[in-house]
N, C-alpha and C positions, 0 to 999 in steps of 0.2 A: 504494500500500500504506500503512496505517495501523498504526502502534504505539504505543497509548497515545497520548499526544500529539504524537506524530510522522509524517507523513505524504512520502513519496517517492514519486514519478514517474519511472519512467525508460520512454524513447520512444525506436524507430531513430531516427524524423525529427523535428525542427522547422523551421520557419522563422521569421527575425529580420531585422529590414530589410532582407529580399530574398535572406538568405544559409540556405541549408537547410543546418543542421546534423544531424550526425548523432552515436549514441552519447550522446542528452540523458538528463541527469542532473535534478530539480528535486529540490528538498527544502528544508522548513518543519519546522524541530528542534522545536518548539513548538508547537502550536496555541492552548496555553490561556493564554502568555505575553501582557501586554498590549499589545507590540510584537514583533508577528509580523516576520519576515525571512524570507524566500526567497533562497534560495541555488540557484542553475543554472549548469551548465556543459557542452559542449560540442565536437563536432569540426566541420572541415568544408575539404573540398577541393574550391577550383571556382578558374576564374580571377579573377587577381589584380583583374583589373578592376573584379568585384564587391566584392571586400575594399574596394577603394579609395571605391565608393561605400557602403559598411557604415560604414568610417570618417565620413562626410561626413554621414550620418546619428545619429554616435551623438555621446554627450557628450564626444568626443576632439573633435571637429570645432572647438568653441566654444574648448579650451584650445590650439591649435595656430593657430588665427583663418585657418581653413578652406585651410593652408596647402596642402592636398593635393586641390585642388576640381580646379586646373589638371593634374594628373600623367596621364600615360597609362600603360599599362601592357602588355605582352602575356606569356604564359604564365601558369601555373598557381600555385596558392601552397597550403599548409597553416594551416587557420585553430583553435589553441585558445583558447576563449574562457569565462570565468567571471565570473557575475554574482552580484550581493552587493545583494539590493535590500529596505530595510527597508519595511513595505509603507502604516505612519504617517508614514512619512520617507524619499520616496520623492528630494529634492534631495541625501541621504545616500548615497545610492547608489554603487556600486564598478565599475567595469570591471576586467578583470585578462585581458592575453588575451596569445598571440602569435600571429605570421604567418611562417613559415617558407618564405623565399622560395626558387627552385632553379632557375638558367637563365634568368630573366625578363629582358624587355626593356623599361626604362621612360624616361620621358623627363620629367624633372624641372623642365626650365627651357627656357623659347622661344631662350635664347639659348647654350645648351648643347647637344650631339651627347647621342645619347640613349646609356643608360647599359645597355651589352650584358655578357648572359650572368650578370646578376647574382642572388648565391646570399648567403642569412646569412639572420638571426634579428629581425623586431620586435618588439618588446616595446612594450606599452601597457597604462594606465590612466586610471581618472577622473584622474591630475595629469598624465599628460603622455606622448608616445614616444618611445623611443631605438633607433638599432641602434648597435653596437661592430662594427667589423672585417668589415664582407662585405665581402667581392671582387667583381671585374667585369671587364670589361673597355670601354675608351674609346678610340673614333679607332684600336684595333685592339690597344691594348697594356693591359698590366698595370695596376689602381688597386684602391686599398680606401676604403671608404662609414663614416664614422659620423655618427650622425645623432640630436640630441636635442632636446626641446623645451626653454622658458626662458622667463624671469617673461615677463607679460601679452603671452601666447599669440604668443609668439616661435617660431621654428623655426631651428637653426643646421645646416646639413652642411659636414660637412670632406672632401675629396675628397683623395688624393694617388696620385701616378702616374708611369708612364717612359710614354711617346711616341716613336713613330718617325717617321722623315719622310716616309715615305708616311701615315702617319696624319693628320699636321698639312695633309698638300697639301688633303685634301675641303676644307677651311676658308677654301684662298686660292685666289686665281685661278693658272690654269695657269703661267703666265709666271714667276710667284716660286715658287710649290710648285718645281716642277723645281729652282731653284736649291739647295736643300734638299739634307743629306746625315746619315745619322746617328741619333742619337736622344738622347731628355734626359729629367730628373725634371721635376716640377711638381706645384703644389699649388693648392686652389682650395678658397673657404670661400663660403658663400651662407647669407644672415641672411634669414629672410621674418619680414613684422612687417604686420598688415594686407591681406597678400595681395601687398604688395608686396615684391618681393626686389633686395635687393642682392647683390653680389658682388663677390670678390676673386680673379685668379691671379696666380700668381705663378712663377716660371722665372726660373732662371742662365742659360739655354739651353744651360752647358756640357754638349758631346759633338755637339753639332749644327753642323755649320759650312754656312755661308753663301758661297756664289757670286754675289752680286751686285755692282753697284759701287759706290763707295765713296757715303758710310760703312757704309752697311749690311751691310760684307762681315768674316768672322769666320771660322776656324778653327774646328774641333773643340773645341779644347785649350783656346780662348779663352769668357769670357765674355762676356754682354752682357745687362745683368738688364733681363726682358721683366715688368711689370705691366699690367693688367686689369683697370679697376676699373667698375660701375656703381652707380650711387646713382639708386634708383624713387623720384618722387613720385606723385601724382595724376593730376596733368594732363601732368609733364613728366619725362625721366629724362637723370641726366648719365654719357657714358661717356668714360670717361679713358683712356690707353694712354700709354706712357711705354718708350722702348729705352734703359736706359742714361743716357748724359748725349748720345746720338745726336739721336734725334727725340721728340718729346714730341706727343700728340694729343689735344682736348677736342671732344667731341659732345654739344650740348643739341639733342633733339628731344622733340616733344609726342608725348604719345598720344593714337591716334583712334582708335575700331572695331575695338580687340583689338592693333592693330599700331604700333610706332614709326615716325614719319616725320621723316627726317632734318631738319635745320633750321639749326642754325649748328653751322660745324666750325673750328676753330680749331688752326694745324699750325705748330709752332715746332721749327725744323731747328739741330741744334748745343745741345739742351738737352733734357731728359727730361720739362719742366715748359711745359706750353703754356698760355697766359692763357684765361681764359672770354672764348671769342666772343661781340663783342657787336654783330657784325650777319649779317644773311643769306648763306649761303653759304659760301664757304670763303676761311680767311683766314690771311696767312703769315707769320711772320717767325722771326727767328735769323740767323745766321752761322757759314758753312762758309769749313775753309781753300779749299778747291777741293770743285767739283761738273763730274762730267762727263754733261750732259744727254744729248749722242749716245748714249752710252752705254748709260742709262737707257733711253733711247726702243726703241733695239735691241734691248735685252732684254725689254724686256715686249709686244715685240711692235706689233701693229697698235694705233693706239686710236680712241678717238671722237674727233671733228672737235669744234672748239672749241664754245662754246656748246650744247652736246648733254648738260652735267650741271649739277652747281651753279654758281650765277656766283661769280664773286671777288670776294673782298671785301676787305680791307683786305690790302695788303700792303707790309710795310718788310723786307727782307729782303738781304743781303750776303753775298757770295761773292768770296773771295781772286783764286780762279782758275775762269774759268767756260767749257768748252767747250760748243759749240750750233753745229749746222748748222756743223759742218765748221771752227769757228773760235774762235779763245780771246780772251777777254775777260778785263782783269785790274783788282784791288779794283772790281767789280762794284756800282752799289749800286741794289737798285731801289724805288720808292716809289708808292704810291697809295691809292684806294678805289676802291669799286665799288655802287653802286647800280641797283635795276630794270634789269638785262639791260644796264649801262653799267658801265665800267672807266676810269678815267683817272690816269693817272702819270708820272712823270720816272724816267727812266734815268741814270745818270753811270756811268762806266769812263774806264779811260785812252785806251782806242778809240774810243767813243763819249757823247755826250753829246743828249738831247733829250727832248721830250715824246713820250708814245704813248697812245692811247686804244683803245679795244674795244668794239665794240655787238653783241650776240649775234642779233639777228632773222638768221631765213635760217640761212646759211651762217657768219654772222659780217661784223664790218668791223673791218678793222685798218688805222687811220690815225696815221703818224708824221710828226710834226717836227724832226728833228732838225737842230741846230746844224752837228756834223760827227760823220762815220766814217771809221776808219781800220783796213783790215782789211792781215792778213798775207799770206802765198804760200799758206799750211798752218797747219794743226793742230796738237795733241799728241794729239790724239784719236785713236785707231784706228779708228774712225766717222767716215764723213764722209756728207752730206747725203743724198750718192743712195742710200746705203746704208738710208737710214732708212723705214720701212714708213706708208705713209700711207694713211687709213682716205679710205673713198670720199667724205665729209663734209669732208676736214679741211682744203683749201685755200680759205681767207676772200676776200672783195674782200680789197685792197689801194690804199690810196692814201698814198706813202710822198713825202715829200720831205727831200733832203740837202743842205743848203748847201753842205757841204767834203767830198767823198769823195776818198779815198787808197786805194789797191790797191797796196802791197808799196810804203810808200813814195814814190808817185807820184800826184801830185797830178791828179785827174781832172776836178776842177769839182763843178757842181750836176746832181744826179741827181733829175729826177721820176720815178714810176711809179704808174700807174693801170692794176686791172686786177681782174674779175669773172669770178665762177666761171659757165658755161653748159653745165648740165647734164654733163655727164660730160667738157666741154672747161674750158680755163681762157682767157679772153681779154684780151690784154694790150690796154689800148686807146694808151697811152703810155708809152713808156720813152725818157727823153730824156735826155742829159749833156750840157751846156754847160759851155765853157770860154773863154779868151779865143784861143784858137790855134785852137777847131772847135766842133760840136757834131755828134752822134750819136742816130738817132731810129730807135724800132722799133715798130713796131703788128705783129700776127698773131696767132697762137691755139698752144696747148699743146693737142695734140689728144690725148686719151684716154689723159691724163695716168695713170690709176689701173693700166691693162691693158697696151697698148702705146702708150706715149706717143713722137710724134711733133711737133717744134716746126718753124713754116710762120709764116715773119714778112715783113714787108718793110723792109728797112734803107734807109738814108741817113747819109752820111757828109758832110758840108758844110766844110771847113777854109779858111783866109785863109792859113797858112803848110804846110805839110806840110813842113819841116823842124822847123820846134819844137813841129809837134803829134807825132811820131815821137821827138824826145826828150823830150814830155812822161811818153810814155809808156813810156821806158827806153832808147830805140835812138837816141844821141845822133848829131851828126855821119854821118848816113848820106846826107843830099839839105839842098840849099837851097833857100831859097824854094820856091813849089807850091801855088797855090792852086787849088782845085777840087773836086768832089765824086764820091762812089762811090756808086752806091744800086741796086737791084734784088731780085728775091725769093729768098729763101735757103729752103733745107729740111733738115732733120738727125731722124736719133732722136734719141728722150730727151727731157732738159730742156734751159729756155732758157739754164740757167747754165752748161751741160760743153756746149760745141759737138762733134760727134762729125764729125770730117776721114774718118773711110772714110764715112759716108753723106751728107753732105753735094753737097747738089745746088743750083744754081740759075744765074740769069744774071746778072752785076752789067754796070752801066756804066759803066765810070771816064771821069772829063774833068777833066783836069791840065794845067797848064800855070806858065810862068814860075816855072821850076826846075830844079835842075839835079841828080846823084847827084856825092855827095863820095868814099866809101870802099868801095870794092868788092874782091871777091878779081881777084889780079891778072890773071887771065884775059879776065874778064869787061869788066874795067876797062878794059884795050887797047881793046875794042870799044866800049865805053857811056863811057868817059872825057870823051869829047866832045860823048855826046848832053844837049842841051837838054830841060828838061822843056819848052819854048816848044814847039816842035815836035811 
């Protein structure tokens, strides 16, 4: 329609970079002005999806530096939209529009849960977007969205939120979700600049208590401030984690083909603040009063057999008090590097002292040196070895030597052992202790170690005294002199290190002689008082 110099257009339909509006409006106030301007405006309801590529098409896309190319979307949205276009000075141009979001499900960042149920208001122009206060819902609980652009084509959102702990488990693996109890606030900021995004969260975690063991472990009532951080570059992005003054984490990985690949990980226990890894794979240090390993191992279940993820890499690391395999270990201190599928370092404790190294092909090879060990009766562990779940990968060769081994005190000698994993059996090929009163030698197999494991060895017992090999090994004064040897094939369940007496089967041969028995009950002793080991 034309009036004077004014002309209006109104249409049910249009369409505009792919979005069919409806209820269009045009209109040119002027015609005879020497700077004509067109003014249109607009509805239009379709899924959000298209909004999202409308944006990505229009002059928002270039003020925002196309921060919304990545986002997905599902559900429906309300689009008002007004245009202001002078038609001499068409780089003058205006957008004015909103999107009136209800229920939609979208998903903002790769490393974010997608952002459910969410309802509120966009507001855009040629300078920039904002929302104020929509709600959602995240990981299952309560949050509100605002969201605004910022100088050279920045994007910041602010997230904040309660979380429960079924929401936080999707996140983690089964083994610590469970531990979980409760629920908590938190907040979370993401800067996109270039198309790359950063990110902050942040959590007291108070209200959520922790079942795990220590340190990790928390009350409700208690805090223990959890931080999130990543910084994108180009080629490579750094993510940080930090519990507290607990554990502290740094990840440098590269990007490749859309996706992050981990690369160096760097984990400092006893501190919130972990140094940038500066080589391959994962590297430790800190200092804990006590750590108790069984523990840990128990609770999280099965794992992967050694060599099956990243290799270790640099490690200096110190523990007060250190339970593992059934045994405690105290001022702990362990030391090394690790390169190309190799590990090599020194140990010291007050129990032991020696060298160890690690080779990952296969199955793995764990080979030690050690000086001496001196193990106790027991634990303080409420874990002990057999308790502990082992993944069908996880038993390496072995080729261990002990100069000074002690069991509860008792001086045992030199301990070799060699022995490789074959197929779903484990094969000892030598387990030998020498001493200067005897020596002791075992070859057999650990049979189906994983399912139903059964230990099938052949022993040998060689001794010059059999009285002070029996008080070397606690039972003083019980025979004199006695030299001779015991050997034959033994069989039990289980493993080689808990001998199991109800299933124990086999035949030994004893041959002893030039000796005698000193202290027996006095029964016995009437009868055997007089016998000769000679005879």
């Amino acid at each position: 329609a034309f009036r004077r110099a004014r002309m209006e257009v109104n249409a049910r339909e249009a369409t505009i970079a792919g979005v069919r509006l409806q209820r269009v409006r045009t209109v040119i106030a002027d015609l005879m002005h020497h700077e004509e301007i067109v003014e249109a405006s607009g509805e239009a309801e379709a899924p959000t999806a298209e909004f999202l590529r409308f944006v990505a098409q229009s002059p928002v896309d270039a003020l925002i530096d196309g921060a919304t190319r990545g986002m997905e979307a599902q559900g429906r949205s309300r689009l008002a939209l007004q245009l202001v276009l002078p038609l001499r000075r068409m780089k003058d141009s205006r957008v004015i529009g909103s999107l009136q979001l209800q229920g939609n499900r979208l998903q903002v960042d790769r490393e974010l849960p997608a952002l459910e149920a969410l309802s509120g208001r966009l507001e855009f122009s040629e300078s920039g977007i904002r929302v104020n206060g929509a709600t959602l819902q995240l990981l299952g609980g309560p949050a509100t969205l605002s969201l605004a652009s910022q100088a050279e084509g920045a994007l910041r959102v602010n997230l904040a939120g309660r979380v429960a702990a079924d929401g936080v488990r999707r996140l983690l693996p089964e083994a610590i979700g469970r531990a979980l109890q409760g629920s908590t606030d938190w907040r979370a900021t993401l800067q996109y600049r270039r198309r790359l995004g950063d990110m902050v969260i942040e959590s007291s975690l108070a209200g959520l208590a922790i079942d795990l063991p220590a340190p990790l472990c928390k009350t409700a009532a208690g805090a223990l401030p959890l931080r999130v951080e990543r910084v994108s570059g180009e080629q490579r992005e750094r993510l940080s984690l930090s519990l507290g003054t607990v554990v502290g984490v740094q990840v440098l990985r590269g990007i490749g083909q859309g996706t992050a690949v981990p690369a160096r990980i760097s984990l400092a226990l006893g501190s919130g603040s972990a140094p940038v890894p500066q080589r391959a794979g994962v590297s430790v240090s800190g200092s804990l009063p006590g750590l108790d390993a069984d523990a840990w191992r128990a609770r999280l279940g099965t794992l992967p057999g050694p060599g099956r993820g990243l290799a270790a890499g640099d490690i200096d690391l110190r523990v007060g008090e250190l339970q593992v395999m059934g045994r405690t270990f105290h001022d702990v201190a362990l030391r090394g590097s690790g390169q190309a599928g190799a590990w090599k370092g020194t140990v010291g404790s007050r129990e032991a002292r020696g060298e160890i190294a690690w080779r990952s092909e296969g199955r793995g090879r764990l080979t030690a040196r050690m000086r001496e060990v001196s193990l106790g009766t027991g634990s303080g562990s409420t874990t002990t070895a057999s308790d502990l779940p082992i993944a069908d990968a996880d038993l390496p060769a072995l080729d261990v030597v002990v100069d000074s081994l002690r069991i509860a005190e008792r001086p045992l000698g030199r301990l070799e052992l060699a022995a490789v994993p074959e197929g779903r059996d484990w094969r000892i090929e030598r387990l030998r202790i020498v001493n200067p009163d005897g020596a002791l030698s075992m070859e057999g197999l650990w049979q189906g170690w994983h399912t139903q494991p059964r230990t099938q060895v052949l022993v040998r017992l060689e001794f010059s005294d059999a009285g002070r090999l029996l008080a070397r090994l606690g039972y003083a004064e019980g025979v004199r002199g006695g030299a001779g040897r015991i050997e034959g094939p033994l069989s039990w369940a289980g493993s080689p290190r808990s001998l199991d007496a109800a299933t124990l089967s086999g035949q030994l041969i004893v041959d002893i002689g030039k000796g005698q028995f000193l202290k027996l009950e006095p029964g016995v002793a009437r009868l055997l008082g007089v016998f000769n080991l000679q005879n």
